[in-house]
C-alpha positions as CSV (number, residue, x, y, z in Angstrom):
1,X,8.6,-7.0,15.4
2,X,10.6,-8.6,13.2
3,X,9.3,-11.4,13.0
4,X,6.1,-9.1,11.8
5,X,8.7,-7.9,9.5
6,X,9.5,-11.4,8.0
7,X,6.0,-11.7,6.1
8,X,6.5,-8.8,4.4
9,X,8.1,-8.8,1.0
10,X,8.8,-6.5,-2.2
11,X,10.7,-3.8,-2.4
12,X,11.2,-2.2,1.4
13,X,12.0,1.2,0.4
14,X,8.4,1.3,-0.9
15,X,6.7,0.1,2.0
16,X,8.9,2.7,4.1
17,X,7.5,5.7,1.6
18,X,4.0,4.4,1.6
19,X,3.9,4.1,4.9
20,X,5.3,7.5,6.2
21,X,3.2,9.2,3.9
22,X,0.3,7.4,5.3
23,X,1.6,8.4,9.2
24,X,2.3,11.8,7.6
25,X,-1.5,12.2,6.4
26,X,-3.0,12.6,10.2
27,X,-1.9,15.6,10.7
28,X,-3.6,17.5,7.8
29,X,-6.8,15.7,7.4
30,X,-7.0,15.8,11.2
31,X,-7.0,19.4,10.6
32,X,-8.5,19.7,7.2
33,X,-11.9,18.3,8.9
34,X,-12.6,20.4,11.3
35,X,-14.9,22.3,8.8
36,X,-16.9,19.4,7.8
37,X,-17.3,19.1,11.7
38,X,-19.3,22.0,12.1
39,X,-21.6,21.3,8.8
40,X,-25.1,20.2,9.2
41,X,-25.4,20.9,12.9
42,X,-22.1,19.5,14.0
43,X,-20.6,19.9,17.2
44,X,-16.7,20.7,15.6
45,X,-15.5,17.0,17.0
46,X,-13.2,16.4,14.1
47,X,-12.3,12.7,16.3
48,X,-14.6,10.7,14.4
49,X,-12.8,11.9,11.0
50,X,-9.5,10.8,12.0
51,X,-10.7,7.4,12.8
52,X,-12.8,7.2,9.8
53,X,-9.0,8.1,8.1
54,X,-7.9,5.7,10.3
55,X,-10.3,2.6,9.2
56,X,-9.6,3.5,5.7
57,X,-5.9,3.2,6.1
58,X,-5.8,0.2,7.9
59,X,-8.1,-1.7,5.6
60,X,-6.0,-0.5,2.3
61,X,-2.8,-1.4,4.2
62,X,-5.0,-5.0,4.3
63,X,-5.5,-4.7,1.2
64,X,-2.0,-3.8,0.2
65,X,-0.5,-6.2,2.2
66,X,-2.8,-9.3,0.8
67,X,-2.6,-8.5,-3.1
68,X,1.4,-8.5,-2.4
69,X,1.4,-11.9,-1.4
70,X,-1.0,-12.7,-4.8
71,X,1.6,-14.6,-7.5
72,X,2.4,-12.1,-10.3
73,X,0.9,-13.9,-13.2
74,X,-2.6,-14.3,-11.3
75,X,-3.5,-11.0,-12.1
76,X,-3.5,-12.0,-15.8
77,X,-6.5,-14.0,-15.1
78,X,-8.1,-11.4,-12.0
79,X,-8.3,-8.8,-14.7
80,X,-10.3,-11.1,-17.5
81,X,-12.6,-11.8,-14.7
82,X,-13.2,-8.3,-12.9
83,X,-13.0,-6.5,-16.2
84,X,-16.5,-7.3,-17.0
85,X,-18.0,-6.8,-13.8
86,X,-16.5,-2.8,-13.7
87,X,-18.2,-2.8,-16.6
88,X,-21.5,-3.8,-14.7
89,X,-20.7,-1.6,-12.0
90,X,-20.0,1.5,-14.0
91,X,-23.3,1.1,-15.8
92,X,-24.7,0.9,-12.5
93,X,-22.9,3.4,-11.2
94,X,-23.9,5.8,-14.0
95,X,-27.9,4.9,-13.7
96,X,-28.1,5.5,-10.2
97,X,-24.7,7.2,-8.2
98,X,-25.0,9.4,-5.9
99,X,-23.6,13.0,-4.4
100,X,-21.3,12.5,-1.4
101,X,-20.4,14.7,0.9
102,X,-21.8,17.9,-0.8
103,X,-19.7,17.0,-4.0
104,X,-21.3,18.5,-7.4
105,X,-20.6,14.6,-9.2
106,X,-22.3,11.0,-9.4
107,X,-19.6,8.9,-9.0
108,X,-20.4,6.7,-6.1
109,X,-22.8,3.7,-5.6
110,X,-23.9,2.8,-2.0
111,X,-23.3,-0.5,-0.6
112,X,-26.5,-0.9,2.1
113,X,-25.7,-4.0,3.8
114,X,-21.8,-2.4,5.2
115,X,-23.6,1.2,4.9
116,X,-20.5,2.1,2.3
117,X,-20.2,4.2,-0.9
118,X,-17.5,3.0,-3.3
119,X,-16.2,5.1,-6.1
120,X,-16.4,2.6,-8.9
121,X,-13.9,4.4,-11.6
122,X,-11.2,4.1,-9.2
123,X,-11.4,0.2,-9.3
124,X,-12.1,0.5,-13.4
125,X,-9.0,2.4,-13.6
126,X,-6.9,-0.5,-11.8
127,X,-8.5,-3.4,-13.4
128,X,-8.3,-1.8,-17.2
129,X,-5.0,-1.0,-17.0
130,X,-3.8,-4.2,-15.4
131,X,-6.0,-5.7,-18.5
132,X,-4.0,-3.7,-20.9
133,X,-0.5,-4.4,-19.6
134,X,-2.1,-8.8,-20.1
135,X,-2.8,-8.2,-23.1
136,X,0.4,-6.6,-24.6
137,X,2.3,-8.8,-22.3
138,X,0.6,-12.1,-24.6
139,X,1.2,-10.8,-27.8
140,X,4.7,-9.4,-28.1
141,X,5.9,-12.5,-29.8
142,X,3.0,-12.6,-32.2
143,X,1.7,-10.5,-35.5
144,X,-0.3,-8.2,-34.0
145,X,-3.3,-7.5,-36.2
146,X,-5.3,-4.2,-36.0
147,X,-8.4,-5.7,-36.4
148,X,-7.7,-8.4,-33.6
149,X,-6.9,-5.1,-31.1
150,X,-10.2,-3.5,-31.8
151,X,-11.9,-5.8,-30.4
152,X,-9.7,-8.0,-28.0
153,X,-8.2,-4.3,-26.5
154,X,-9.5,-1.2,-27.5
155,X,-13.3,-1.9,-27.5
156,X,-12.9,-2.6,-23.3
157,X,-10.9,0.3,-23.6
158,X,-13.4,2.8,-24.7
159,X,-16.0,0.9,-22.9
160,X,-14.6,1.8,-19.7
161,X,-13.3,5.4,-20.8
162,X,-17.1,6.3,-22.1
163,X,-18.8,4.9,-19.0
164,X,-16.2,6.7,-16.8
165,X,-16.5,10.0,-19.0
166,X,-20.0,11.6,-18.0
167,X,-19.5,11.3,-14.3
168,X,-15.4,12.0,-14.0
169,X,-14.1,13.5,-16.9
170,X,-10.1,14.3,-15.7
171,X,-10.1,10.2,-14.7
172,X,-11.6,9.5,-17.9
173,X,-8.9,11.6,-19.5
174,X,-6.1,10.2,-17.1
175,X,-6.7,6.7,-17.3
176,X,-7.1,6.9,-21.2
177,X,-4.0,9.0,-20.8
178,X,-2.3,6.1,-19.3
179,X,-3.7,3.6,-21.6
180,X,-1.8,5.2,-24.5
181,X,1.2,5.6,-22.9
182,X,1.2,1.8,-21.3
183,X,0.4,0.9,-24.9
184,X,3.4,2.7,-26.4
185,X,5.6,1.9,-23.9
186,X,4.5,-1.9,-25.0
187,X,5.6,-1.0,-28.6
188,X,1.7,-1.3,-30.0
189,X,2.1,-0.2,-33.7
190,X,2.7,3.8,-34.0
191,X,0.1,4.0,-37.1
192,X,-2.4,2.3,-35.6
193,X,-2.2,4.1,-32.1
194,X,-2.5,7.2,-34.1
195,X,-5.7,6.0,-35.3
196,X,-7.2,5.3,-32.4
197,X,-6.5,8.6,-31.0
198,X,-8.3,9.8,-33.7
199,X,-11.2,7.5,-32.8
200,X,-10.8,9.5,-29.7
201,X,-11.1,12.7,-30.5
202,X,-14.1,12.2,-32.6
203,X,-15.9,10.1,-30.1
204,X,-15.1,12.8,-27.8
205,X,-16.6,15.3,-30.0
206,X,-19.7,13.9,-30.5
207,X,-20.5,13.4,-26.7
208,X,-19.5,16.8,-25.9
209,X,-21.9,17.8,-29.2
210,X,-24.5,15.3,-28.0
211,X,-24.3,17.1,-24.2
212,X,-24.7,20.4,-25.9
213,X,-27.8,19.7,-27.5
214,X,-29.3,17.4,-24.9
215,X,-28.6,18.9,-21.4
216,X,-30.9,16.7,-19.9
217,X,-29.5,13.7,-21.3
218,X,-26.8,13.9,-18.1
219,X,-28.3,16.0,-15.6
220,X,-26.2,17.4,-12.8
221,X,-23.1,15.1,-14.5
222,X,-21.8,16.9,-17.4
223,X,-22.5,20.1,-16.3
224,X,-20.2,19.9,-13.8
225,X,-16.8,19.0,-15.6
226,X,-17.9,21.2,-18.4
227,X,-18.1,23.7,-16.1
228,X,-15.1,23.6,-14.8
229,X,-13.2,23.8,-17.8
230,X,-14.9,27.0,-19.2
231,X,-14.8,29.0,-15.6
232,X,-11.3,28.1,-15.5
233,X,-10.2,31.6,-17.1
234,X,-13.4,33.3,-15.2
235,X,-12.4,35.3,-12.0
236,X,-16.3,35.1,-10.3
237,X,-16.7,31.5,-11.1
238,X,-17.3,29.2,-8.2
239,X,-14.5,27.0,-9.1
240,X,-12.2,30.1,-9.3
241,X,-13.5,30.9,-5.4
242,X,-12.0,27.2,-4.3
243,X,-8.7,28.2,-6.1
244,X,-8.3,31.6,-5.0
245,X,-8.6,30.5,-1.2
246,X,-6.1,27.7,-1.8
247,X,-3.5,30.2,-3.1
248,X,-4.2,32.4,0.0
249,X,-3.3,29.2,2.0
250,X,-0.4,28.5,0.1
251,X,0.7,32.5,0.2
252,X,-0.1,32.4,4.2
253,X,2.4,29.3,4.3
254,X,5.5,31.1,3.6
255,X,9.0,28.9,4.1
256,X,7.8,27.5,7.6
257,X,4.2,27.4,7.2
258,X,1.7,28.7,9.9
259,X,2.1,26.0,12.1
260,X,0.4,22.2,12.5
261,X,-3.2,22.9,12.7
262,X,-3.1,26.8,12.3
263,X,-4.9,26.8,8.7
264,X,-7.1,29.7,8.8
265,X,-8.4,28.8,4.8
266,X,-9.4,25.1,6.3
267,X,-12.6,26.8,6.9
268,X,-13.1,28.2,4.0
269,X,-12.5,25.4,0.8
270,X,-15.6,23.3,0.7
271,X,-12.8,20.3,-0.2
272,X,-10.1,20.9,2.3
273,X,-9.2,17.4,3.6
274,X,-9.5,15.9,0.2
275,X,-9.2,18.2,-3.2
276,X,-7.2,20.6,-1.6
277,X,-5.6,19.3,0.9
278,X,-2.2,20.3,-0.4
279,X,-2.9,23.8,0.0
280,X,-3.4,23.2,4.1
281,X,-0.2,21.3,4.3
282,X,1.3,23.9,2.1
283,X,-0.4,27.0,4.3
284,X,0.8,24.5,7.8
285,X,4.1,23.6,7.0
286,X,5.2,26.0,4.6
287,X,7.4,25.6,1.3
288,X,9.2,22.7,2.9
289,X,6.2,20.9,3.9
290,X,5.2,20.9,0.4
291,X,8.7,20.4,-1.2
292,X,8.3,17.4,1.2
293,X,5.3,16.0,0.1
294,X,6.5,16.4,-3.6
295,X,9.8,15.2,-3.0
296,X,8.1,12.1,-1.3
297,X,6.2,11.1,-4.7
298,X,9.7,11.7,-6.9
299,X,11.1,9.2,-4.4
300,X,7.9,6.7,-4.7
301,X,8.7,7.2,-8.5
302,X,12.0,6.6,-8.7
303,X,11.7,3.1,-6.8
304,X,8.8,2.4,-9.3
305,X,11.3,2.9,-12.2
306,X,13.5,0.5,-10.3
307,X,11.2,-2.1,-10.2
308,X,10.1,-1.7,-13.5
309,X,13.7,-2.1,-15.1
310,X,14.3,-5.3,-12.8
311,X,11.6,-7.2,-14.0
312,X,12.7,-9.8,-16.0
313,X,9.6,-9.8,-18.2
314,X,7.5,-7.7,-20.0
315,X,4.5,-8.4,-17.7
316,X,6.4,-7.1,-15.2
317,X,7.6,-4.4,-16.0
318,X,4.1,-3.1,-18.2
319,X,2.0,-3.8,-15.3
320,X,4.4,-1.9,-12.8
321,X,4.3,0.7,-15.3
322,X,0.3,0.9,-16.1
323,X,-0.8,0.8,-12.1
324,X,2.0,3.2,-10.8
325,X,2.2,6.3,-13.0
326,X,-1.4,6.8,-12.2
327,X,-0.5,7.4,-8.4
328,X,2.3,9.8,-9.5
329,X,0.5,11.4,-12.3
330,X,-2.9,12.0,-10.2
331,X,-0.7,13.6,-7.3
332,X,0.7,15.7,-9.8
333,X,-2.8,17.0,-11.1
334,X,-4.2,17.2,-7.0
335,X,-1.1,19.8,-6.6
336,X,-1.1,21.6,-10.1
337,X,-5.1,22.7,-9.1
338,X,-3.8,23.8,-5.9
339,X,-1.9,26.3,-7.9
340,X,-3.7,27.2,-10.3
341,X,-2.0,25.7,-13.3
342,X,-4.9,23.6,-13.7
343,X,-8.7,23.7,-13.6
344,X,-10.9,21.7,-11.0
345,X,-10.7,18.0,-11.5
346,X,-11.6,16.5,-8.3
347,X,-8.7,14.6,-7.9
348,X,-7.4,13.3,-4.7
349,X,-3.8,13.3,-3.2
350,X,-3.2,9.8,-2.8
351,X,-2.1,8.0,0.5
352,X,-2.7,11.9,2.2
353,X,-6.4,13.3,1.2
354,X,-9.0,11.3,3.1
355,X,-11.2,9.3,1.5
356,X,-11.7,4.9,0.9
357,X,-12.0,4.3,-2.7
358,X,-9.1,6.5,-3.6
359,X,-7.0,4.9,-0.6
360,X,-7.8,1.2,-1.3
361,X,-7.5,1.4,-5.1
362,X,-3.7,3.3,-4.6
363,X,-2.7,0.2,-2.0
364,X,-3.9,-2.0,-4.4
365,X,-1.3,-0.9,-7.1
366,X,0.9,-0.5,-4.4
367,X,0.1,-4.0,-3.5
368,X,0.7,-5.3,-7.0
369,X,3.9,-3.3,-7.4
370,X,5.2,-5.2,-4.8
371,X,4.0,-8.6,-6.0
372,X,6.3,-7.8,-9.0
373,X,9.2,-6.8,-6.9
374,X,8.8,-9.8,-4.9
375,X,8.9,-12.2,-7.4
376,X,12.1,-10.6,-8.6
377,X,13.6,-11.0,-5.2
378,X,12.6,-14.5,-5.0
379,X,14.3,-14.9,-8.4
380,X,17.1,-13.6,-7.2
381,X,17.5,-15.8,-4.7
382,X,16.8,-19.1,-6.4
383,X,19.6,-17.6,-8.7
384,X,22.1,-16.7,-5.9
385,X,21.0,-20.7,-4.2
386,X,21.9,-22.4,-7.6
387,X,25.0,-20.7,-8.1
388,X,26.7,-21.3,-4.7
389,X,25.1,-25.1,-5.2
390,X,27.0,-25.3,-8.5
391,X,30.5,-24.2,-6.9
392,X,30.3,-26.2,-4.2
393,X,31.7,-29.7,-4.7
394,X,30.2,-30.8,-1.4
395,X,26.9,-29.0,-2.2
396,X,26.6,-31.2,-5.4
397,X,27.3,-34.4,-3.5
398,X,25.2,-33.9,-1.2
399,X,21.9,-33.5,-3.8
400,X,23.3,-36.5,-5.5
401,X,22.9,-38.8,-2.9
């Protein structure tokens, strides 16, 4: 075991989080699936869920665990080369994606030869930002010229966001969310960010104008988010039926919860072990349960911030920064719908709803997280090596000879 524990490196109170979340998750999508079980002519096994939870886990831990080994300043160079190809893949994506399990959304593209769907704006999301953090990263030190930006940033930016948009419109809105805040955060000029919101807004207009006028334009896509929005304040929409039985579950919970597997609204919300999978844990394990789950994120937070300030350059700390508020941010929004302070967005809980792409693409930030923190540590070391070398008379005659 320890030696196990030797090829691990990065920051161990992260690894400790991620993966007790991750042991945590079990128990509610275990449970969470038992009405998916009993869809289409099933026999109510909800065995074959767990381990498809369990395969999912084990390969982003894979995942996790190889991109944490990957140099820090590689990823400079990943994200020139991937950020095309997302760009492939979302076009792709957005000609011929497909409905998965029941969901109202074409988000996914099916891989035939591993029989696999993959959610393609989760792997945008991760290779955009990581893009964004290079490219403020390589031009601190210079004149930044607006013009230059345009084209060498923001035109990949919208690229991404408008491609991402039709399908998925709260990750279009997150990850150009995050984009302006990475971008602030990596002192990009204040009057010019200003501008391109306003570049934004208007070509966010138009679409929404263009969607109005042309329904058929983005059949069974646009609809969907667009719907969500406006039956947000109506009490006999359908999306108002998947929030009114996930504040019944989280009502039913009380302090201790109903017990581990005892959800009665599991059988009920069409997106229990995924979308709403906050209000089982909520409705299983009471307020504590949920406290628990939240106070699990603020603690995955807090370590990000501590990476982030350790980094000894602005790489570092911007890339730390642009791959980890997303986790944070999107758990936020999972458990926000939940209650009912926000409308339907489809987003996951990360490390607990079930689910691959949202799993892999969450350990791969995680992964790269800890490629920074590692590469501090080793710094450290190097550091704490040349010091003792330097106040050791013995030390230095030794290397002489």
């Amino acid at each position: 075991m320890q030696q196990l524990f030797s090829h691990i490196k990065g920051d161990k109170s992260i690894w400790a989080i991620v993966a007790l979340m991750a042991i945590f998750s079990f128990m509610p999508v275990f449970s969470a699936s038992s009405n998916l079980a009993y869809l289409n002519g099933g026999d109510g096994n909800t065995i074959s869920y767990l381990i498809k939870h369990f395969i999912h886990l084990g390969l982003g831990f894979g995942l996790m665990y190889a991109v944490h080994k990957v140099p820090l300043h590689y990823f400079k160079g990943i994200s020139l080369i991937m950020l095309p190809l997302v760009i492939v893949l979302l076009i792709i994506t957005l000609a011929q994606g497909t409905t998965i399990g029941g969901a109202n959304a074409s988000r996914w593209i099916s891989i035939p030869i591993v029989n696999l769907s993959f959610q393609t704006s989760s792997l945008a999301g991760v290779v955009l930002l990581v893009y964004v953090a290079r490219y403020l990263a390589k031009y601190k030190e210079r004149d930044l010229k607006f013009k230059q930006s345009l084209v060498s940033l923001w035109l990949p930016v919208f690229a991404v966001v408008g491609l991402v948009l039709p399908a998925n419109f709260s990750t279009a809105a997150l990850l150009f969310f995050m984009v302006i805040l990475v971008v602030y955060i990596g002192k990009y000029p204040l009057k010019y960010l200003g501008f391109i919101l306003g570049i934004g807004l208007v070509m966010l207009s138009i679409f929404v104008l263009t969607a109005k006028a042309f329904p058929g334009l983005f059949p069974n896509r646009v609809d969907t988010w667009m719907s969500r929005i406006e039956n947000f304040s109506e009490p006999d929409g359908d999306e108002q039926y998947q929030v009114e039985k996930a504040k019944i579950a989280i009502a039913t919970g009380g302090l201790t919860g109903n017990g581990i597997g005892k959800s009665v609204q599991r059988h009920f919300l069409p997106q229990s072990s995924s979308d709403f999978i906050y209000a089982i844990v909520v409705e299983e394990m009471g307020l504590f349960g949920g406290l628990g789950v939240v106070l699990a994120y603020l603690l995955l937070l807090f370590r990000i911030s501590i990476v982030a300030s350790k980094s000894s350059n602005l790489f570092g700390k911007l890339i730390t920064i642009a791959v980890g508020l997303p986790i944070i941010f999107q758990a936020l929004i999972n458990m926000s719908v939940a209650v009912e302070l926000l409308p339907v967005t489809g987003q996951t809980l990360p490390l607990i709803s079930s689910g691959g792409s949202s799993i892999w693409m969450t350990c791969i930030s995680i992964g790269i997280i800890l490629s920074v923190s590692n590469k501090e540590d080793n710094q450290t070391k190097e550091t704490s090596v040349s010091n003792e070398t330097e106040d050791n008379p013995l030390e230095v005659l030794s290397e002489t000879i």
